[in-house]
N, C-alpha and C positions, 0 to 999 in steps of 0.2 A: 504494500500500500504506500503509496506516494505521500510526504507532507504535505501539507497545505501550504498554498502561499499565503505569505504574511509582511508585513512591513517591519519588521526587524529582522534583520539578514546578515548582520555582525556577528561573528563567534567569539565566545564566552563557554571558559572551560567549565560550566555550572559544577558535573559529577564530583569535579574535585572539591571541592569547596565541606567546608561541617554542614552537619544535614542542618541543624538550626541557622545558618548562613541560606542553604539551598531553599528554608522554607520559606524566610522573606524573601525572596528573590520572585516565589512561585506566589506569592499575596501581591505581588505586584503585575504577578502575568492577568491578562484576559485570558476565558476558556481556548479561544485559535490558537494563543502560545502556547496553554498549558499542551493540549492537541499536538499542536508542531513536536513539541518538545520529544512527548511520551512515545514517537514513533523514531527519534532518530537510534534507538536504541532498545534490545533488553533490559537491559539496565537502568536506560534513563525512562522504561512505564513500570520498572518495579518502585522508582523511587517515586512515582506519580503516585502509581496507586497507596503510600503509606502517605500523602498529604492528606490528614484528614478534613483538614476546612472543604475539600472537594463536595461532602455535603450539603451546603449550601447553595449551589448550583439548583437553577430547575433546568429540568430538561424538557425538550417540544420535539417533539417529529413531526413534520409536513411531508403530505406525497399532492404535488400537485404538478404544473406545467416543468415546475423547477421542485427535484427532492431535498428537501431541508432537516437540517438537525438544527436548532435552537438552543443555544446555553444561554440562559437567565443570569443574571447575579445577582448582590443582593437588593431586594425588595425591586428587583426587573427594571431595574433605572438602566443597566447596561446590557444590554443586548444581543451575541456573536450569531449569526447567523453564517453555516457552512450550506453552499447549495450544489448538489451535482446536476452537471446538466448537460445535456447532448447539442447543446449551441455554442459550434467552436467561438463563435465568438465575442463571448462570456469568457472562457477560459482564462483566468486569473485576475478577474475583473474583482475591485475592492470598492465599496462602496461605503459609505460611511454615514448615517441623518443623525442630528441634532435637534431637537426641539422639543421643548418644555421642559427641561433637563434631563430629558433622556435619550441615550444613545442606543443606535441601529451602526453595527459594522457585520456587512453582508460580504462575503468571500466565495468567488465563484470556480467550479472545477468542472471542465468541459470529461466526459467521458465518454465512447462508445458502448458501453455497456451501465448506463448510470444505477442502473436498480438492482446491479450485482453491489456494485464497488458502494453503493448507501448501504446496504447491508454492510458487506465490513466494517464499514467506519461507524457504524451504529451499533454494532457487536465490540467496538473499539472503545468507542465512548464512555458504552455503560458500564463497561470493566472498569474503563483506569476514575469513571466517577463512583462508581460503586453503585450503579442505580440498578434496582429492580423492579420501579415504577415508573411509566410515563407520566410526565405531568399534566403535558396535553399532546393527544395527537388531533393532526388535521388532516380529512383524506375526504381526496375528491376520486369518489367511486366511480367516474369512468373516464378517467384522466391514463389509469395504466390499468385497460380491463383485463389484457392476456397478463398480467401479472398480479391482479387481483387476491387473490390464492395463494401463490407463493408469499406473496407480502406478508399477508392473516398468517399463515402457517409460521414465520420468519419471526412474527410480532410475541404468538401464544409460547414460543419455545422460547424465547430471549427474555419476556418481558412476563412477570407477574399480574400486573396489571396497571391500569389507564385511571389517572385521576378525573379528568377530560377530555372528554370525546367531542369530534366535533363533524359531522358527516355531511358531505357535498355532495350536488354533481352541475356540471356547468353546461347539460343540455339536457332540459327537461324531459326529452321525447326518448333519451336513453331508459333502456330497462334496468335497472342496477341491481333488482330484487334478489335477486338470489345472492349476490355477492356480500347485500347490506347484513340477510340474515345469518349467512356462515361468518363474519363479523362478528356479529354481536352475539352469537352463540356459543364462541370460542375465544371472548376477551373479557375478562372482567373488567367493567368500571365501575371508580369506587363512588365517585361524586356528581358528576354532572355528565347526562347527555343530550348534545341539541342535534338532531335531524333536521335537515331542509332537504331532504333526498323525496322526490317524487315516486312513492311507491306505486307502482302498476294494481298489484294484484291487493283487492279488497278485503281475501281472507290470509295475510300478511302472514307465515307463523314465522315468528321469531320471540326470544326470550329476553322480553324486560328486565333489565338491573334491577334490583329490590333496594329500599332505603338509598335512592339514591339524593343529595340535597335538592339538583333540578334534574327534570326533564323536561326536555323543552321539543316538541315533535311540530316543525311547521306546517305539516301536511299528514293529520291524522285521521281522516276518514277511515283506515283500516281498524280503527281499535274502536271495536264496540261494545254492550254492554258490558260484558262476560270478562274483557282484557280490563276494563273498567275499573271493576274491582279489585281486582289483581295487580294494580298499581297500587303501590306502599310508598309514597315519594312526597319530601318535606314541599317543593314547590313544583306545578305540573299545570305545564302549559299547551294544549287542546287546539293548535291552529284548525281550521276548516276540516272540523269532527264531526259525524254523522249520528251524531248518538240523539234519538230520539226525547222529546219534551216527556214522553211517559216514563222512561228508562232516566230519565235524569232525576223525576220523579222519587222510581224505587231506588235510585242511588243516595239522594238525600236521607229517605228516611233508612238508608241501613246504613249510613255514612252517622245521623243523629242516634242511634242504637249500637252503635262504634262496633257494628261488623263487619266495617269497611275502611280501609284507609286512613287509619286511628295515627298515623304520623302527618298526615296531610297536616301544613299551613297556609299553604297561599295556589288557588286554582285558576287557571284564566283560562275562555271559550272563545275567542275573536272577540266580534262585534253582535251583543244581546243587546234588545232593549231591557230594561229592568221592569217596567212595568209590563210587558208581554209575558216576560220571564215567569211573572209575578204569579199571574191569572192562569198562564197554559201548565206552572211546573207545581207552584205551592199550593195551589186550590185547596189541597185537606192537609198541609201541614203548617202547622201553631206555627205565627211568624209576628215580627215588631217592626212597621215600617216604622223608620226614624227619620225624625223631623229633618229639613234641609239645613235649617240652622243649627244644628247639631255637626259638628266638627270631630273627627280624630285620627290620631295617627294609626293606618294601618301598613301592614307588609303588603309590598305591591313584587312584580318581577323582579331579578338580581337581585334576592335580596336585600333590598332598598326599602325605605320607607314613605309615605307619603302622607300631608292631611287631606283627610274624605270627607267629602260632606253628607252629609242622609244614608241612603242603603238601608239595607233589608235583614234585620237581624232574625236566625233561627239559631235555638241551642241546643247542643248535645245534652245526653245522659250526666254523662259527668261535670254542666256547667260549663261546658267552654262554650262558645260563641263563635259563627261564621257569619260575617255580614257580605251581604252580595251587593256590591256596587259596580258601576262604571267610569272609568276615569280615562286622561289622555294620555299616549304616550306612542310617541314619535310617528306625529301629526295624526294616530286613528284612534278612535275610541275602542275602549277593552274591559270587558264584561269578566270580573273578577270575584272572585271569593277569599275572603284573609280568614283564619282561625287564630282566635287571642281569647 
């Protein structure tokens, strides 16, 4: 495996040096040096992998036009971005953005084989950082279809599991179904997953992460009643869902009798009216429309907060409370439910 190019190209005998000399040296590399460094040598990724601060790093995968590995630092103000890519010319191409105090340096490596040679260096990484979690990946499902497969299979063997997930594809009219479900049946994620993948087929099977803190599914017609329930998820967001006014009905009330989705906080459906909502879903269940002048703060998407006006208060067994309101957010209105 080739190093990387990098903008220090001076030699400096590092190995010799006391390993407490060799650490400060490595606190003041970025992740592409620490990289460079740990390949010119056996020697010099044994002495990688004993810097323990390499912890601190997140790591990202991207598979998209350009395959990406992402090193984070601390609190993601610095940013190394390695891309392989099949466009000679890219090939050693160093890019650098600044703004709002944080840095992007992107480093490019042209390859004719890119989705082999990301693999190594992604088997390379995780070693000399010690990860056996992604932090995020991003994959655009029909960007590399005849390698779809090898990729998942590459991901499940190497990697434990994905903190966030993030699933694409950049032509709607692609089928990507079957690829999306051997994914998500063969990868654990711990924390969040957002889909914007346009699923084809209506009765979708694949197997939803449990307790995850979001999902976020922007084209969820495939999941209906029955997957419904079956969601365990702190926040779970319903783009253009098919789920019937009567089914949303019996979900509420076994949602209120907590035999359902007893971790749920925060739900969103698109765009409901609330007074439709009102009439067609709650007809026979006990509910507290709350005055408009009545204000508070609830949990809205990303975990964020917002102040609500009025909404629709109904309550659990146990005394908690979901109020269903409407509010704005990024220009459309969004038909929500907060549990507090």
């Amino acid at each position: 495996m080739k190093m990387i190019n990098n903008r220090r190209s001076n030699k400096f005998p590092i190995l010799r040096l006391p390993f407490l000399a060799i650490e400060e040296i490595f606190k003041a590399m970025d992740p592409i040096e620490i990289i460079n460094f740990s390949m010119t040598s056996k020697q010099a990724k044994t002495v990688t992998k004993e810097m323990v601060f390499n912890s601190k790093y997140a790591l990202c995968l991207s598979i998209d036009k350009t395959l990406g590995i992402s090193i984070n630092g601390t609190n993601n103000r610095v940013s190394c971005v390695y891309g392989m890519t099949s466009d000679k010319r890219l090939d050693g191409k160093i890019e650098e953005d600044k703004r709002n105090r944080f840095i992007t340096r992107n480093v490019f490596k042209y390859s004719n084989n890119p989705i082999e040679e990301w693999k190594q260096l992604c088997k390379h990484v995780l070693e000399i950082f010690k990860k056996q979690t992604i932090d995020v990946l991003t994959l655009y499902m029909d960007e590399f279809v005849d390698h779809n497969v090898s990729i998942i299979d590459f991901l499940r063997t190497n990697v434990k599991s994905v903190d966030v997930c993030y699933l694409f594809q950049s032509e709607e009219e692609n089928d990507v179904d079957e690829h999306a479900a051997y994914l998500l049946n063969n990868l654990k994620v711990n924390n969040e997953l957002h889909s914007l993948l346009h699923i084809k087929n209506d009765y979708f099977e694949v197997k939803i992460p449990k307790n995850l803190k979001e999902l976020n599914l922007h084209n969820s017609h495939w999941i209906g009643y029955e997957r419904l329930l079956e969601i365990d998820c702190k926040s779970v967001i319903l783009e253009k869902n098919q789920i019937s006014d009567k089914e949303w009905n019996l979900f509420l009330k076994k949602w209120i009798t907590m035999e359902t989705n007893q971790n749920l906080e925060y739900l969103e459906l698109g765009n409901r009216q609330l007074d439709i909502f009102r009439i067609h879903v709650l007809y026979d269940i006990p509910h507290e429309v709350v005055d408009g002048a009545v204000k508070r703060i609830l949990k809205i998407r990303f975990n964020q907060t917002q102040k609500i006006s009025g909404g629709i208060d109904i309550r659990r067994i146990d005394g908690k409370t979901a109020t269903l309101f409407v509010y704005r957010i990024f220009g459309k209105n969004r038909f929500a439910m907060s549990v507090h």
